[in-house]
C-alpha positions in Angstrom: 0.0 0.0 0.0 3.0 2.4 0.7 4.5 1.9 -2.5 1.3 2.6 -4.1 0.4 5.8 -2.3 4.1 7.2 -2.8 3.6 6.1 -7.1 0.3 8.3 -7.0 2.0 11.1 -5.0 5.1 11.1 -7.3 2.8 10.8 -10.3 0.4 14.3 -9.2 3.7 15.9 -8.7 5.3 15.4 -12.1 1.7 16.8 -13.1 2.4 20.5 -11.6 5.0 22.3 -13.5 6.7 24.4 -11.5 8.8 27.3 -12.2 10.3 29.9 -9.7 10.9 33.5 -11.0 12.6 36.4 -9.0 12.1 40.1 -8.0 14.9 41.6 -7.2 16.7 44.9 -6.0 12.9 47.0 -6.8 9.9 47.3 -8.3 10.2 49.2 -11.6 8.9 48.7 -14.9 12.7 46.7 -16.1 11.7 44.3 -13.1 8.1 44.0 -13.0 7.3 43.8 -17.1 9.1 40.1 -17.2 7.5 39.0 -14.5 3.8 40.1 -15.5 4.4 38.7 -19.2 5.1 34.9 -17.1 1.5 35.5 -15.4 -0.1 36.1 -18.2 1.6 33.6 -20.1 1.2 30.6 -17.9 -1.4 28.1 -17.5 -3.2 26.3 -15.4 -1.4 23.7 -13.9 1.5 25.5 -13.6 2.8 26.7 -9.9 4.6 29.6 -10.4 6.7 30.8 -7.5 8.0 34.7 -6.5 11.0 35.2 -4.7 11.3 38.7 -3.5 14.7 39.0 -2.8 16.5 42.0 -0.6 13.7 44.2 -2.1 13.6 48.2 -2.0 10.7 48.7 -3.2 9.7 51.2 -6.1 7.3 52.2 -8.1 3.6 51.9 -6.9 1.9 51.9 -10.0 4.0 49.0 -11.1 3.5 47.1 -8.0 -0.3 47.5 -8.8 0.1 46.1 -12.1 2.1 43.6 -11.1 -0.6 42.7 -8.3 -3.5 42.8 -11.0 -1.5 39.8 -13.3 -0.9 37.6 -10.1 -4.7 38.0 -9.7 -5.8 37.0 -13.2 -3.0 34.4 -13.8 -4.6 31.2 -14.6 -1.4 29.8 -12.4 -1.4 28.7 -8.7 1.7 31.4 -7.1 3.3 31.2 -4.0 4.7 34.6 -3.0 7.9 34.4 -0.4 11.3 36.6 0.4 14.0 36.8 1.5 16.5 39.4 4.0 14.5 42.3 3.2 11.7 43.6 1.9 10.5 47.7 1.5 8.1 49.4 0.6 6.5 48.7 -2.6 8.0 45.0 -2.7 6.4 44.3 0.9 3.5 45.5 0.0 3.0 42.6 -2.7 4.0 39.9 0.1 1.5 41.4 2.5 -1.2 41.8 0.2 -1.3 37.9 -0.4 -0.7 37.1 3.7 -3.6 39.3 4.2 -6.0 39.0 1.4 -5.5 35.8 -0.3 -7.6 34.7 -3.2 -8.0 30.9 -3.9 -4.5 30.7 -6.3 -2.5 32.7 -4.0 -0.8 33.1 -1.3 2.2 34.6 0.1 4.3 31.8 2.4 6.9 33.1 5.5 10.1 33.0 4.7 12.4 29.8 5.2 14.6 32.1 7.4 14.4 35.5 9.6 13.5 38.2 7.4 12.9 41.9 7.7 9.6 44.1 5.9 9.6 48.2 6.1 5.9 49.5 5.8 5.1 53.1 5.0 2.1 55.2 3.1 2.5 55.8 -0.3 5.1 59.5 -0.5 6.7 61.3 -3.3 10.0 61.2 -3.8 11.7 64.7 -5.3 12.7 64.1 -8.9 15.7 61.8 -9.4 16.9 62.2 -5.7 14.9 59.7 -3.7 16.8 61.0 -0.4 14.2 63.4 -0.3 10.4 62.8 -0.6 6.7 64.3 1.0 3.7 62.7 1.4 0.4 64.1 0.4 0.0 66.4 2.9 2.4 68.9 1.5 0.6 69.4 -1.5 -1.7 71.6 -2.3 -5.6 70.4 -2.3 -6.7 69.7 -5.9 -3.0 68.7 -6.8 -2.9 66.0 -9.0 -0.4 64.2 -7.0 -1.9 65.0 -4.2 -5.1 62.9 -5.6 -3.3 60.1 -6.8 -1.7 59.7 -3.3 -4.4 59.8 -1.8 -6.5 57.2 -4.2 -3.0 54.9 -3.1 -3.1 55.6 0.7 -6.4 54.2 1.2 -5.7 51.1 -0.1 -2.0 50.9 2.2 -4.0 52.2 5.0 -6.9 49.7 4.2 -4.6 47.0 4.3 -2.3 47.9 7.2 -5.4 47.7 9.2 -6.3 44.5 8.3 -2.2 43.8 9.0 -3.1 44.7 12.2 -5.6 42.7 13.2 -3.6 39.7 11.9 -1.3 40.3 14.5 -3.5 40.8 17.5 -5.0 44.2 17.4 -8.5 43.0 18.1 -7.1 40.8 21.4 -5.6 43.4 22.9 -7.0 44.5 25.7 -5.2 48.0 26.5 -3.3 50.2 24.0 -1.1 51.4 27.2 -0.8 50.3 30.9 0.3 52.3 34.1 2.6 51.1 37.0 4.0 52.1 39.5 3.5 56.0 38.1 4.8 54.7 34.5 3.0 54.7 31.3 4.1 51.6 29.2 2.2 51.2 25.4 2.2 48.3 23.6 4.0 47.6 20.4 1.1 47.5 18.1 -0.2 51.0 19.1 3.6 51.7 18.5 3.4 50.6 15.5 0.1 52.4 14.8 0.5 55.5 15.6 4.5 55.4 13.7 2.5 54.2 10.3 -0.3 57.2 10.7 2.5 60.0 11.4 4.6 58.4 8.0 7.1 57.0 9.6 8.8 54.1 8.1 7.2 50.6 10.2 10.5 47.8 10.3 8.4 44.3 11.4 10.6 40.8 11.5 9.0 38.2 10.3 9.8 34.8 11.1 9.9 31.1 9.7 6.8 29.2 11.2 
C-alpha cells in the first residue's frame, strides 16, 4: 500500500509544472514587465513561485500592475522573500498574507526576514533621499489625488495587518505602573505608520 500511495504522489507531482521567477533589488517597470508577461503567459497547472529578494521597493503603479497579473494568472503562485523587503515589494508579500484569493498566497520565509511599511510619498525628482507625502501638496494637486487614491488602499490593508497580529485581542493600547506609562507595540506601531514613519516588522519562519 505504501509503495502505491508514494507512485500516486510522485505521479500528481510530475503533473504540476513548476517554475520559480525572481524580483529583485525594486519594483520598476525593467523588473516588473518580465515577471507580468510569465502571469499572463502561464497556464493552469503550472505553480509559479515569486522570490522577493533583498527588495527596496519602487514604483507603486507598477507594483499594482504587477498585483493585478498575479490575480488574473490562470497559475497557482506562491509569494515568499527573503532578507528584506521595502516598501512597494512588501506591500505585494502582505497583500497575499492578508488578502489571499483561492490561487494565491504569500508563504513566510524559510529564514528570519525583515519588511519596512510606509504610506504611499513622493519622492523629489531623481533624488529619492528626499520625498513628501500628500499632505504637503496643495488640495486639488494631481499628486496629491493620486496619493491619496493609493493611501487608502496601504492604509486599508495595514489595518487588516493589524488585526492579523493581534490588534483586536488586545485588551489596552497602554498600561500604568508604578506611576509609569508603558504602550504596547502595536499602538507603536500604529501611531509610527499614521504619522509616515517608516514601520520595520521581522518576520519569522513558522
Amino acid at each position: 500500500m505504501d509503495g502505491g500511495v508514494g507512485t500516486a504522489v510522485e505521479a500528481a507531482n510530475e503533473e504540476i509544472e513548476r517554475t520559480e521567477i525572481e524580483l529583485a533589488s525594486e519594483v520598476s517597470v525593467d523588473t516588473v514587465a518580465p515577471l507580468i508577461a510569465a502571469f499572463e503567459s502561464a497556464e493552469s497547472g503550472v505553480l509559479i513561485r515569486l522570490y522577493i529578494k533583498h527588495n527596496g521597493g519602487g514604483d507603486v503603479a507598477q507594483l499594482f500592475m504587477l498585483i493585478t497579473a498575479i490575480a488574473r494568472t490562470k497559475a497557482t503562485v506562491e509569494i515568499t522573500f527573503g532578507r528584506y523587503i521595502m516598501s512597494a515589494a512588501a506591500t505585494l508579500w502582505l497583500w497575499f498574507l492578508v488578502w489571499p484569493v483561492p490561487h494565491v498566497k504569500s508563504l513566510m520565509p524559510v529564514k528570519h526576514g525583515v519588511l519596512m511599511y510606509h504610506r504611499p510619498r513622493q519622492s523629489c525628482g531623481e533624488n529619492s533621499d528626499y520625498y513628501c507625502f500628500a499632505e504637503s501638496f496643495r488640495d486639488g494637486d494631481p499628486v496629491k489625488e493620486s496619493l491619496l487614491q493609493m493611501i487608502e488602499i496601504f492604509d486599508e490593508l495595514f489595518e487588516d495587518f493589524l488585526e492579523r497580529l493581534g490588534w483586536s485581542a488586545m485588551t489596552d493600547a497602554s498600561l500604568v505602573i508604578e506611576d509609569v506609562g508603558y504602550t504596547h507595540r502595536l499602538q507603536h506601531l500604529k501611531e509610527a505608520y499614521y504619522s509616515n514613519k517608516d514601520c520595520v516588522i521581522p518576520v519569522f519562519p513558522v
